[in-house]
PAKOLDREN-214979 format. One record per residue: residue number from 1; x, y, z of N, C-alpha, C in turn; residue in one letter. Coordinates in Angstrom, 2 decimals, m for minus. Layout:
BEGIN
+-----+---------+---------+---------+---------+---------+---------+---------+---------+---------+------+
: pos :     n.u :     n.v :     n.w :    ca.u :    ca.v :    ca.w :     c.u :     c.v :     c.w : code :
+-----+---------+---------+---------+---------+---------+---------+---------+---------+---------+------+
: NUM :       X :       Y :       Z :       X :       Y :       Z :       X :       Y :       Z :    A :
...
+-----+---------+---------+---------+---------+---------+---------+---------+---------+---------+------+
//
This chain:
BEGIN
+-----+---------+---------+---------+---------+---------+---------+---------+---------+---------+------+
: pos :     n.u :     n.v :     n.w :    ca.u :    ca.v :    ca.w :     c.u :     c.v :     c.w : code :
+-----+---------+---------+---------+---------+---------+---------+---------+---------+---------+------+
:   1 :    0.82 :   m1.19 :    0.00 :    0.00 :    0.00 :    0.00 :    0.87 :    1.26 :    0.00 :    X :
:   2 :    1.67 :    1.36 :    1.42 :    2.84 :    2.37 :    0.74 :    3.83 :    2.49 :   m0.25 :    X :
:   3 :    3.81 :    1.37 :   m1.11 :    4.36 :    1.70 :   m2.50 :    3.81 :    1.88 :   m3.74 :    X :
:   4 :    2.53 :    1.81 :   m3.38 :    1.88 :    2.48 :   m4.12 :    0.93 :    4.00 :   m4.14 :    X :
:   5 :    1.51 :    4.31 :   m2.58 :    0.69 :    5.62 :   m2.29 :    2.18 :    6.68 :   m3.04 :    X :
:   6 :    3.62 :    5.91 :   m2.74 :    4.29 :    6.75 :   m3.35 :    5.30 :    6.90 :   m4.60 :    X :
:   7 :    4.29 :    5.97 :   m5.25 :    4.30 :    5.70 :   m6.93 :    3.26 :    7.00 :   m7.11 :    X :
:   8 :    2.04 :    7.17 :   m6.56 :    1.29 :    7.67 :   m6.82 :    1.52 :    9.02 :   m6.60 :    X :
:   9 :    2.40 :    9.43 :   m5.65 :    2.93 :   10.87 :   m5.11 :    3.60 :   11.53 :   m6.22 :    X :
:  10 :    4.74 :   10.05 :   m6.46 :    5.95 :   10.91 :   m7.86 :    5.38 :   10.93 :   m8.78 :    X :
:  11 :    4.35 :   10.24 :   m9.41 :    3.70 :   10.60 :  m10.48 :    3.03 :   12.00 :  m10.44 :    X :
:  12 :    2.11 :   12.25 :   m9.86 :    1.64 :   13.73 :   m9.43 :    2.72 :   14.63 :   m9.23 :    X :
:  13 :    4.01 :   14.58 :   m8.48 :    4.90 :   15.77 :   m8.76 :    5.35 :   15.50 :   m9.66 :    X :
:  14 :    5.30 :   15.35 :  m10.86 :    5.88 :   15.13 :  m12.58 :    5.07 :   15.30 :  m13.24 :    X :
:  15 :    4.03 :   15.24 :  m12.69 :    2.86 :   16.14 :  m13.60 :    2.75 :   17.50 :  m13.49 :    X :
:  16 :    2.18 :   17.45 :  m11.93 :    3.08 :   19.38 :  m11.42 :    3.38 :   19.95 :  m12.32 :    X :
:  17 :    5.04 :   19.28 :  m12.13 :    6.17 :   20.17 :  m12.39 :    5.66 :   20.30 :  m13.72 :    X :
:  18 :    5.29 :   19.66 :  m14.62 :    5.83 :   19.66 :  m15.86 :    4.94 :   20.74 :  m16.14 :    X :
:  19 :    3.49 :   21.33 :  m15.80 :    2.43 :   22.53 :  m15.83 :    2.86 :   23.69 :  m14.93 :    X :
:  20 :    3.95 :   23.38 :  m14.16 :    4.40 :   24.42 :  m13.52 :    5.38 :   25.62 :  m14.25 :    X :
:  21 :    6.02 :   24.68 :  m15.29 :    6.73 :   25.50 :  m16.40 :    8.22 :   25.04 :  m16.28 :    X :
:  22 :    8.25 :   23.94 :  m14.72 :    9.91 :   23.68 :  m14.47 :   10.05 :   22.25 :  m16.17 :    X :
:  23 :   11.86 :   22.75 :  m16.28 :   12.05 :   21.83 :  m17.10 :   11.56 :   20.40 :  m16.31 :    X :
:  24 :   11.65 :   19.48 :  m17.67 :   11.27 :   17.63 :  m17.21 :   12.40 :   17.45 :  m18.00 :    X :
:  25 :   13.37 :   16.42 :  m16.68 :   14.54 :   15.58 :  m17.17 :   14.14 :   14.68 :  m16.48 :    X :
:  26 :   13.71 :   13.54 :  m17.51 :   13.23 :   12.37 :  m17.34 :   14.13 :   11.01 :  m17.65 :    X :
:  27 :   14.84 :   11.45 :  m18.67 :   16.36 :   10.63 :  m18.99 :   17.74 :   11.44 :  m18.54 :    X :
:  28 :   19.21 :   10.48 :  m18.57 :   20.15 :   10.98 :  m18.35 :   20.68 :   11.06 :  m19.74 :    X :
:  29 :   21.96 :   11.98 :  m19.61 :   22.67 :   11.86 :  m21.21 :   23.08 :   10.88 :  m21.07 :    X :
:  30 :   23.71 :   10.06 :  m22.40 :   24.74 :    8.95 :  m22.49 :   25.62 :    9.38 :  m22.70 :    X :
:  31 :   26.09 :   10.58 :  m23.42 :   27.42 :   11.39 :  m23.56 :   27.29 :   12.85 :  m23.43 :    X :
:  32 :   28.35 :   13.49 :  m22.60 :   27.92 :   14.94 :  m22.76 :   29.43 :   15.52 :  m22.74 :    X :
:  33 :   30.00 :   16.79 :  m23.45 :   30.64 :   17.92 :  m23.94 :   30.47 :   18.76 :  m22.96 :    X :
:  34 :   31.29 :   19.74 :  m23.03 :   31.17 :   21.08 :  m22.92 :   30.00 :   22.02 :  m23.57 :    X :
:  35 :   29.54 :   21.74 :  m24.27 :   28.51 :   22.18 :  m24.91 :   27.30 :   21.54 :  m25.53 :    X :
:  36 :   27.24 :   20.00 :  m24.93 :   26.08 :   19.35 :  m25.64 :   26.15 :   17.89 :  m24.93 :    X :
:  37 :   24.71 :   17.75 :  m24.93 :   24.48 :   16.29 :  m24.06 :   24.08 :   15.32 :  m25.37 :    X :
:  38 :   24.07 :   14.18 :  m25.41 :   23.62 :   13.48 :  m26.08 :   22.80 :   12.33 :  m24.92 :    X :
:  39 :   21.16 :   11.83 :  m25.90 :   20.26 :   10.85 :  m24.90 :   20.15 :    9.56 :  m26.25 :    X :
:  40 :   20.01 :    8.61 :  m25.83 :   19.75 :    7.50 :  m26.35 :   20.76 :    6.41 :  m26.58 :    X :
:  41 :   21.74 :    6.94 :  m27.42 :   22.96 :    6.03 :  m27.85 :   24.20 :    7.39 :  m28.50 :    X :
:  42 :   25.21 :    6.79 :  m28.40 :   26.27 :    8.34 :  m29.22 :   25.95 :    8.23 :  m30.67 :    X :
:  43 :   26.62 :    9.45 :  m31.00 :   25.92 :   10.05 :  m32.68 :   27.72 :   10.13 :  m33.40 :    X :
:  44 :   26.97 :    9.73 :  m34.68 :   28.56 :   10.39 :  m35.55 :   27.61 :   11.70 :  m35.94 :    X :
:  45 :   28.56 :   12.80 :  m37.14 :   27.84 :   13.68 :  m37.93 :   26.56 :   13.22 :  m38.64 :    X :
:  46 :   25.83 :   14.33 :  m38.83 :   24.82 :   14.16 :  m39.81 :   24.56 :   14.94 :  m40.91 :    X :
:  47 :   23.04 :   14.53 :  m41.62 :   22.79 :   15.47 :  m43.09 :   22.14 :   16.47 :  m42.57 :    X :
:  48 :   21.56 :   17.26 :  m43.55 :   20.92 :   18.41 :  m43.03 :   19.54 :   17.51 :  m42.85 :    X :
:  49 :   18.61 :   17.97 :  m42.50 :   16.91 :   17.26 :  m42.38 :   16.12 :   17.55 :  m44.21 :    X :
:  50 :   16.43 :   18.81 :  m44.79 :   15.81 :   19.34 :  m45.69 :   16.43 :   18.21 :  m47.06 :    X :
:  51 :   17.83 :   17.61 :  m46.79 :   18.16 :   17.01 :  m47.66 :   17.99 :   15.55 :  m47.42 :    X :
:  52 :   17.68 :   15.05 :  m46.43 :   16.44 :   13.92 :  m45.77 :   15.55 :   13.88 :  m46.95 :    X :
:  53 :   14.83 :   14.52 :  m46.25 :   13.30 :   14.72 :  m46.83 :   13.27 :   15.44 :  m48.59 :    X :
:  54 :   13.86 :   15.23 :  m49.36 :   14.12 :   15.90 :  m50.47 :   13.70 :   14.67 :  m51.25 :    X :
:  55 :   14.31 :   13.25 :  m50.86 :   14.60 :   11.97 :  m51.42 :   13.22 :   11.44 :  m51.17 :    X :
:  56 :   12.09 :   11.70 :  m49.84 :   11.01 :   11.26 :  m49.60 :   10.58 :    9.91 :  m49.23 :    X :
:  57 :    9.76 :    9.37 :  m49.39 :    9.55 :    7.99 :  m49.30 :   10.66 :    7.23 :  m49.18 :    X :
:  58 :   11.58 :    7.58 :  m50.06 :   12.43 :    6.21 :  m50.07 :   13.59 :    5.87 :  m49.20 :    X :
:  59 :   13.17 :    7.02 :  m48.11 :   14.19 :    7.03 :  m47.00 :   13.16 :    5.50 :  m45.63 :    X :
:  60 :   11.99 :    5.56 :  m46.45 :   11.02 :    4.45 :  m45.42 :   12.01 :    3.70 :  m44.91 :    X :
:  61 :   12.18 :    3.06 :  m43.81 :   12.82 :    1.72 :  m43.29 :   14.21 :    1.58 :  m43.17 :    X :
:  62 :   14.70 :    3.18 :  m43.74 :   15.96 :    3.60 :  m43.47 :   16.76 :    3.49 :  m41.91 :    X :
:  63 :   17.86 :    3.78 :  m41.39 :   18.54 :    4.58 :  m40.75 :   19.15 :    5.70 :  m40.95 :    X :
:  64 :   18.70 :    6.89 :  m40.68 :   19.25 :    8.26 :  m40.67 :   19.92 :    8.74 :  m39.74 :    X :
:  65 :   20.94 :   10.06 :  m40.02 :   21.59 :   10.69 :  m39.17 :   21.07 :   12.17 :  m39.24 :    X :
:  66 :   20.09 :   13.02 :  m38.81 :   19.93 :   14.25 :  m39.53 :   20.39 :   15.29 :  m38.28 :    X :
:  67 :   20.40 :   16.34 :  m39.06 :   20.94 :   17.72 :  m38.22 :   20.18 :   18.39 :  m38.28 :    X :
:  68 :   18.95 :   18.86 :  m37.48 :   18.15 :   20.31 :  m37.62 :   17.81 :   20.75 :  m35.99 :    X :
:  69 :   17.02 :   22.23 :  m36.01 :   16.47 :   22.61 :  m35.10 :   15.15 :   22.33 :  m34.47 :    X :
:  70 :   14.97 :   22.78 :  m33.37 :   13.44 :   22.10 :  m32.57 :   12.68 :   22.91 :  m32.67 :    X :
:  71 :   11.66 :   23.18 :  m33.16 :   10.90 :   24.23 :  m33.30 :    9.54 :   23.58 :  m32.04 :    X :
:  72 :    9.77 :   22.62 :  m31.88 :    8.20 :   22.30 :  m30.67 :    8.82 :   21.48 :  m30.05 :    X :
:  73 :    8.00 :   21.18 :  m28.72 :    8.63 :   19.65 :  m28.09 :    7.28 :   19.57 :  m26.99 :    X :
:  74 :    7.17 :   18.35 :  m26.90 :    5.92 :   17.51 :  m25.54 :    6.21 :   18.12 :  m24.23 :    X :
:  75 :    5.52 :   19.51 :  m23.86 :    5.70 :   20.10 :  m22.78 :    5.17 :   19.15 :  m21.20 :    X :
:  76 :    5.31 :   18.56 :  m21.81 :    4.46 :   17.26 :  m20.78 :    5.30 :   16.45 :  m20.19 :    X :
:  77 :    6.48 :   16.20 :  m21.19 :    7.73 :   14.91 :  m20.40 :    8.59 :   14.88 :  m21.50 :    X :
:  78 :    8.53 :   15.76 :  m22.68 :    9.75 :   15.80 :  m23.68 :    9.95 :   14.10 :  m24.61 :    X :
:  79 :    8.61 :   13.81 :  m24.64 :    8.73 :   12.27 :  m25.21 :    8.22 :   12.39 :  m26.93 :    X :
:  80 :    7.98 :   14.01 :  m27.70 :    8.58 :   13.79 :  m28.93 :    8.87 :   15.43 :  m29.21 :    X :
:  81 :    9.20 :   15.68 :  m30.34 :   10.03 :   17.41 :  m30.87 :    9.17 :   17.06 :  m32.14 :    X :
:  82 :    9.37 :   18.14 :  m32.88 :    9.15 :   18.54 :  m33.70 :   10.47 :   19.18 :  m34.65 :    X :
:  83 :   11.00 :   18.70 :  m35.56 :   12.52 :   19.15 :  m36.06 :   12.30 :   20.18 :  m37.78 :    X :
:  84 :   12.87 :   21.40 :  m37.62 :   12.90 :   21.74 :  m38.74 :   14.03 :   22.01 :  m39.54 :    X :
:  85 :   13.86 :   22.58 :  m40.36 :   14.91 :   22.60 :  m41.08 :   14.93 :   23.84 :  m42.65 :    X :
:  86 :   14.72 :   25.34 :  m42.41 :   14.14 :   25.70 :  m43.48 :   12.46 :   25.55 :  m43.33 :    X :
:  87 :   11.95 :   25.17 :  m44.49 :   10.51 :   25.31 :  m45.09 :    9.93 :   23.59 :  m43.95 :    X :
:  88 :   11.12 :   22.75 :  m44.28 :   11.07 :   21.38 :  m43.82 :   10.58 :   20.91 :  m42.58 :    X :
:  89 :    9.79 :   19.98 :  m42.14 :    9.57 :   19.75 :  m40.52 :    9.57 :   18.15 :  m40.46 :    X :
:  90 :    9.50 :   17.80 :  m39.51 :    9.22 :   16.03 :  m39.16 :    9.16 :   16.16 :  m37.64 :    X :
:  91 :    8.13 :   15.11 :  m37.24 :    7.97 :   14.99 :  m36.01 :    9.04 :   13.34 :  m35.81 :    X :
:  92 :    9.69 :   13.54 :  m34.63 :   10.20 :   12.93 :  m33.68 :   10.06 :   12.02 :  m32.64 :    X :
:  93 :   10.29 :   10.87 :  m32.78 :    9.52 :   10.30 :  m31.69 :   11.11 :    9.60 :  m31.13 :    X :
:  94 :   10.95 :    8.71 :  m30.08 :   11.82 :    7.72 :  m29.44 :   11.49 :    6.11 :  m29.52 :    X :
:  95 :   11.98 :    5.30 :  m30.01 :   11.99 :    4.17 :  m30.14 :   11.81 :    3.55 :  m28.38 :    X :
:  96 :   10.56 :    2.77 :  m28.64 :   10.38 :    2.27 :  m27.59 :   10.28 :    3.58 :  m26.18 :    X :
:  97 :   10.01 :    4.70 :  m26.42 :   10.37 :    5.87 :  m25.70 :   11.39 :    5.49 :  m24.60 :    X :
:  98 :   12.28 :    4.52 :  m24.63 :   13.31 :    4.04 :  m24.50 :   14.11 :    5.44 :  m23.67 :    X :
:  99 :   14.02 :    6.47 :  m23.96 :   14.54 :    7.75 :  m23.54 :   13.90 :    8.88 :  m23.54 :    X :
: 100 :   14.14 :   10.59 :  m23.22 :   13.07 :   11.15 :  m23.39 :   14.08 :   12.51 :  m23.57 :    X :
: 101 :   13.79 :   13.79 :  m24.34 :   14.69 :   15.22 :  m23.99 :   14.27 :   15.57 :  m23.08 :    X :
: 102 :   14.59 :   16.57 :  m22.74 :   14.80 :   17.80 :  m21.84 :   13.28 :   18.68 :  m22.57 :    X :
: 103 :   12.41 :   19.03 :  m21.39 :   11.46 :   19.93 :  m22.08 :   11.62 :   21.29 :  m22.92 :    X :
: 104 :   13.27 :   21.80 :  m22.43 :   13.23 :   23.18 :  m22.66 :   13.99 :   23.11 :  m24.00 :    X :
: 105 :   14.07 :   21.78 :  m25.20 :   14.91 :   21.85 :  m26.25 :   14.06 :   22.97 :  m27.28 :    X :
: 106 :   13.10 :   23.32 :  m27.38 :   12.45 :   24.01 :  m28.45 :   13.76 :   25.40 :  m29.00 :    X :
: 107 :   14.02 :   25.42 :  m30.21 :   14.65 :   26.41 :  m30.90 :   16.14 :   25.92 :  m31.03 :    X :
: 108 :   16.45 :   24.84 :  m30.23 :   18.05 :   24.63 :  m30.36 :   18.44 :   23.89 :  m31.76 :    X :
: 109 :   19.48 :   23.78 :  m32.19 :   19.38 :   22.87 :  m32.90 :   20.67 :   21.28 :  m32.37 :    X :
: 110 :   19.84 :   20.46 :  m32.98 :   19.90 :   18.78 :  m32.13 :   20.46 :   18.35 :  m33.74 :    X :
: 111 :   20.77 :   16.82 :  m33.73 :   21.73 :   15.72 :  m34.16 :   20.98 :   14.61 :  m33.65 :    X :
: 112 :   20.39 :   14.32 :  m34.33 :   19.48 :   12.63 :  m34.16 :   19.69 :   11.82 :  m34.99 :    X :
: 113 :   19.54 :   10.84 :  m34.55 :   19.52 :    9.42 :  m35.69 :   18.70 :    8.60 :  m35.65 :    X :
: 114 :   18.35 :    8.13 :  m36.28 :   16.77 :    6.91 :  m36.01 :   16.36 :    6.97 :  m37.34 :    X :
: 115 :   15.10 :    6.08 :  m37.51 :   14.60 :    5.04 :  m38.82 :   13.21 :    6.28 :  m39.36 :    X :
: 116 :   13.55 :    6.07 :  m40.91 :   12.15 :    6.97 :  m40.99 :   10.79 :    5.98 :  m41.36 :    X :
: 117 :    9.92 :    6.52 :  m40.95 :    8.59 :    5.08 :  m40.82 :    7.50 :    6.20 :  m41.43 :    X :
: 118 :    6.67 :    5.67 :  m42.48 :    5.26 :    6.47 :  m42.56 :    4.51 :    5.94 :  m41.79 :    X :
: 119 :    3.44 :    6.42 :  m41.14 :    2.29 :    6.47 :  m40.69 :    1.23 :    7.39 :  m40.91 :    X :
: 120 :    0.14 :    7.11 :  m40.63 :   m1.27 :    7.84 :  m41.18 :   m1.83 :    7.85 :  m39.64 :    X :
: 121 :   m1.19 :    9.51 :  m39.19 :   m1.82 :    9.96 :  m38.15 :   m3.72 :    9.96 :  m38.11 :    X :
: 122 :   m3.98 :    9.81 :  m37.28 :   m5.49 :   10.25 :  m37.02 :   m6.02 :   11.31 :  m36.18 :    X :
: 123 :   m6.99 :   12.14 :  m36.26 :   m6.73 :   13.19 :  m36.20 :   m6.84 :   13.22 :  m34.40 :    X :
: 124 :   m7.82 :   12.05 :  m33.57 :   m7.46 :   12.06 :  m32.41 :   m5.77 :   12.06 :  m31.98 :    X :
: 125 :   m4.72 :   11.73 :  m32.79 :   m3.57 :   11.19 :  m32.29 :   m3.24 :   12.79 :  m32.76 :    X :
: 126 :   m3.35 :   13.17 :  m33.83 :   m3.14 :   14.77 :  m33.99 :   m3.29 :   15.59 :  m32.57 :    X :
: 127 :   m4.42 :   15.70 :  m32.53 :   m4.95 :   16.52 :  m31.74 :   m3.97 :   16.32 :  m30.09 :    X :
: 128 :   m3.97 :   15.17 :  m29.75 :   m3.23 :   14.63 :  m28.63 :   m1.76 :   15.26 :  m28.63 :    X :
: 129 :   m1.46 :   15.54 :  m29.92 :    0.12 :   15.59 :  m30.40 :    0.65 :   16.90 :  m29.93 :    X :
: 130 :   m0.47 :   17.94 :  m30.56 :   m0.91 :   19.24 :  m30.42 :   m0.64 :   19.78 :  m28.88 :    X :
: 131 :   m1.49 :   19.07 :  m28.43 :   m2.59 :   19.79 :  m26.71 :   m0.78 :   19.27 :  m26.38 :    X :
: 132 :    0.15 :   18.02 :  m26.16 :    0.96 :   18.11 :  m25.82 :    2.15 :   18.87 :  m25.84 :    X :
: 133 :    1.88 :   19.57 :  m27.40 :    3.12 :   20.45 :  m27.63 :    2.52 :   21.59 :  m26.89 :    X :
: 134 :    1.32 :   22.36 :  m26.54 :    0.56 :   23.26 :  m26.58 :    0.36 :   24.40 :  m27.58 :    X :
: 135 :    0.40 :   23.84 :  m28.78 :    0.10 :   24.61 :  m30.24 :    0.06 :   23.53 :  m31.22 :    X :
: 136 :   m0.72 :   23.45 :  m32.39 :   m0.94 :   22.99 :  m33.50 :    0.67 :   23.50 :  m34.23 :    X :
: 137 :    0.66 :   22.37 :  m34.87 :    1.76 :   22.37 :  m36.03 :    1.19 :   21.47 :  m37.08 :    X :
: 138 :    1.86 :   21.92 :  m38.38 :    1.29 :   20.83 :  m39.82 :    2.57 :   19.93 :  m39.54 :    X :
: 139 :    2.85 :   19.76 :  m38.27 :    3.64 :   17.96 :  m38.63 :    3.08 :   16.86 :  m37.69 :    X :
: 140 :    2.09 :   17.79 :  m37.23 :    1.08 :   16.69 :  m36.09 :   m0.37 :   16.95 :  m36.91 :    X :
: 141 :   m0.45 :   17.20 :  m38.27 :   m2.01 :   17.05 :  m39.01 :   m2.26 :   15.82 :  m38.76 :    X :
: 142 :   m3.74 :   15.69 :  m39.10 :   m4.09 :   14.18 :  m39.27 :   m3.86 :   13.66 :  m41.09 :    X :
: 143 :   m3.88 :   12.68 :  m41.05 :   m3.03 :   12.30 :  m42.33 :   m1.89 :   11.53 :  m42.52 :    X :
: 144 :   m1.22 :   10.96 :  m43.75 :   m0.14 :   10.70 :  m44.40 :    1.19 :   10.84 :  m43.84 :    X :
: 145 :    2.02 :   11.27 :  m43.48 :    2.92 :   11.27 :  m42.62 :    4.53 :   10.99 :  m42.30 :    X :
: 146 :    5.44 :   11.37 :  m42.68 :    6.86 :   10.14 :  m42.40 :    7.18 :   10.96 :  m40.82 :    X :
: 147 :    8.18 :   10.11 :  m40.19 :    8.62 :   10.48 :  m38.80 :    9.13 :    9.97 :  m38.47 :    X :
: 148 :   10.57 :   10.33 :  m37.90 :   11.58 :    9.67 :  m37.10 :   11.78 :    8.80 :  m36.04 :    X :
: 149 :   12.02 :    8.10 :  m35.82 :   11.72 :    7.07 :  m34.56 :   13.32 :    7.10 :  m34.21 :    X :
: 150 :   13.76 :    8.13 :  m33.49 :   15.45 :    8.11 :  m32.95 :   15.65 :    7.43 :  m31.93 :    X :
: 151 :   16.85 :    6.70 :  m32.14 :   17.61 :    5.84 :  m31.10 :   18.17 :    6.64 :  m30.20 :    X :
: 152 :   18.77 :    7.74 :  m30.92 :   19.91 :    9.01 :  m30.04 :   19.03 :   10.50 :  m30.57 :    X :
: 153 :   19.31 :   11.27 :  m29.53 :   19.42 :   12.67 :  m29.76 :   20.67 :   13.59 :  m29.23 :    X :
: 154 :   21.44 :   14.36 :  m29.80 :   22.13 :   15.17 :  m29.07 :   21.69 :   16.65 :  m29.41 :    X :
: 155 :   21.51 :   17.37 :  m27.64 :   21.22 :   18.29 :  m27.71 :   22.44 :   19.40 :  m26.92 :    X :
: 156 :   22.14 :   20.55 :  m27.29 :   23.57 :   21.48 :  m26.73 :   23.14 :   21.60 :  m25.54 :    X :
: 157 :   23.64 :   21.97 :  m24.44 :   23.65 :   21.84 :  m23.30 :   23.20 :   23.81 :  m22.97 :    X :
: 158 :   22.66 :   23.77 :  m21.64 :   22.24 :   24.80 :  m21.57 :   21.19 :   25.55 :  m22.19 :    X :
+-----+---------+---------+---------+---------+---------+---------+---------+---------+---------+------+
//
């Protein structure tokens, strides 16, 4: 009973926090710099994201390395981003959410790697995607879709 009254406690302060506006570090880095943490697994260099997505489809079932900025992220527990690149965007997820960012990555720019997968969002999973980022974006529409499923992210520190 008391391990579950204080399962039930830390869950509620992680919800809190996360509406309170404090960052959510929910994972540790696996490697970190002077200037940048990396979460999931370590990264070599990558492409840009815009030259990703140029090739389209046929990156499906791939492994990628891409380089862009965060323009959104799951103010809730940092369990997906939103990555742009230019005109370009893709939503982000974590394999097996296996790991999670830092809530406050929005605007930095990150170094991920992971598989690109289509899926055909629905617009409940949209909408969910949304209320989590707390704004609509056209990379959480309902619809058609490709999106990253990263093993690693590295983000700059600070």
């Amino acid at each position: 009973m008391i391990k579950q009254v204080s399962t039930v406690v830390a869950a509620s302060m992680l919800f809190v926090g996360a509406y309170a506006g404090e960052v959510v570090r929910l994972s540790e880095p696996v490697a970190t710099t002077d200037t940048t943490e990396t979460f999931g697994s370590v990264l070599d260099e990558a492409v840009p994201l815009v030259q990703l997505v140029e090739v389209g489809a046929a990156n499906v079932g791939e492994t990628v390395r891409v380089e862009a900025r965060v323009s959104q992220v799951c103010k809730k527990k940092g369990c997906f981003f939103i990555a742009v690149d230019g005109n370009t965007m893709v939503r982000v997820s974590f394999k097996d959410y296996g790991f999670l960012v830092p809530t406050d990555v929005s605007g930095k720019r990150v170094m991920f790697v992971g598989e690109v997968v289509e899926k055909e969002l629905s617009k409940k999973e949209a909408d969910h995607f949304a209320e989590d980022m707390g704004e609509a974006s056209a990379a959480v529409a309902p619809g058609k879709t490709y999106e990253i499923v990263a093993t690693a992210v590295r983000v700059p520190r600070g």
